[in-house]
C-alpha positions in Angstrom: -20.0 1.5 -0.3 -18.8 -2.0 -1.4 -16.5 -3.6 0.3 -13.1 -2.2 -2.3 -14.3 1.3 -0.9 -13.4 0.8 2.4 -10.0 0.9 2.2 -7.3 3.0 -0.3 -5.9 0.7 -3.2 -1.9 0.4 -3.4 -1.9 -1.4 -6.9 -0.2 1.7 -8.2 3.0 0.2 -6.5 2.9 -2.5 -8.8 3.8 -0.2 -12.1 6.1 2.1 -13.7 5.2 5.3 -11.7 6.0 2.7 -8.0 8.4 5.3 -7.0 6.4 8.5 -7.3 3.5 6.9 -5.1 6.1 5.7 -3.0 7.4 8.9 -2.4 4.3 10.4 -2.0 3.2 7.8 0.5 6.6 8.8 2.3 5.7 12.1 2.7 2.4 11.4 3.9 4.2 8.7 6.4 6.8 10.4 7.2 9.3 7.7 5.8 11.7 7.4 3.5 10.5 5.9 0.0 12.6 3.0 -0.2 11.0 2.0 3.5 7.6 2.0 1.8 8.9 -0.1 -0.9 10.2 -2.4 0.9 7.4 -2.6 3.0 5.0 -2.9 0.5 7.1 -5.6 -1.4 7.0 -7.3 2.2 3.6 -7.7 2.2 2.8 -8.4 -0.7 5.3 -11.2 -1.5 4.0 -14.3 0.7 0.1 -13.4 -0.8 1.6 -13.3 -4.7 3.5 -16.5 -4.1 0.4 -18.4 -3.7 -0.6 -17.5 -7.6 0.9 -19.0 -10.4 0.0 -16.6 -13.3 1.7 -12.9 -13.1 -1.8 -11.2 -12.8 -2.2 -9.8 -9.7 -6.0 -10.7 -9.1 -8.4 -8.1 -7.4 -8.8 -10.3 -4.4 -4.9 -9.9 -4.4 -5.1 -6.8 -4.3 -7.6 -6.1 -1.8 -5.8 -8.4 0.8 -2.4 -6.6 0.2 -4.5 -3.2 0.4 -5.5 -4.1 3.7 -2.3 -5.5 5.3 -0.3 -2.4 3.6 -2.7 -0.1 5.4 -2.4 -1.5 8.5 1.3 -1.5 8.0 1.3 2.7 7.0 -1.3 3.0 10.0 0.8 1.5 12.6 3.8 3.5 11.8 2.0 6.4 12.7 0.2 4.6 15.9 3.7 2.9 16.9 2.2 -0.4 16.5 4.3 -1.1 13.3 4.9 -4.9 12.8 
């Protein structure tokens, strides 16, 4: 298992289908989909400002992948942020 593996990817969120995998993620979560938007946008926003193309590299990714997931698995924990 490499080291992407270990954790889901949330890059779907970054296209045209955001708000079907947001509510899907709601469900799952038990939240609301706009919660999980903003959320996501939360997180990701501070990393992406530190790039100056629009790509979103993979080691992007993988370090909003891993905040996001703590993020989705403190809500259900109660150790949101």
């Amino acid at each position: 298992m490499n080291q992407h593996d270990e954790f889901q990817s949330f890059a779907a969120l970054n296209g045209d289908n955001r708000y079907a995998v947001a509510n899907q993620l709601a469900k799952q979560y038990g939240m609301d989909a706009s919660q999980i938007l903003f959320a996501y946008l939360k997180v990701a926003a501070p990393i992406l400002n530190q790039q100056k193309s629009q790509q979103v590299t993979e080691r992007q990714q993988r370090q909003i992948d891993q905040v996001f997931t703590a993020f989705l698995t403190g809500t259900q924990t109660g150790d949101e942020p």
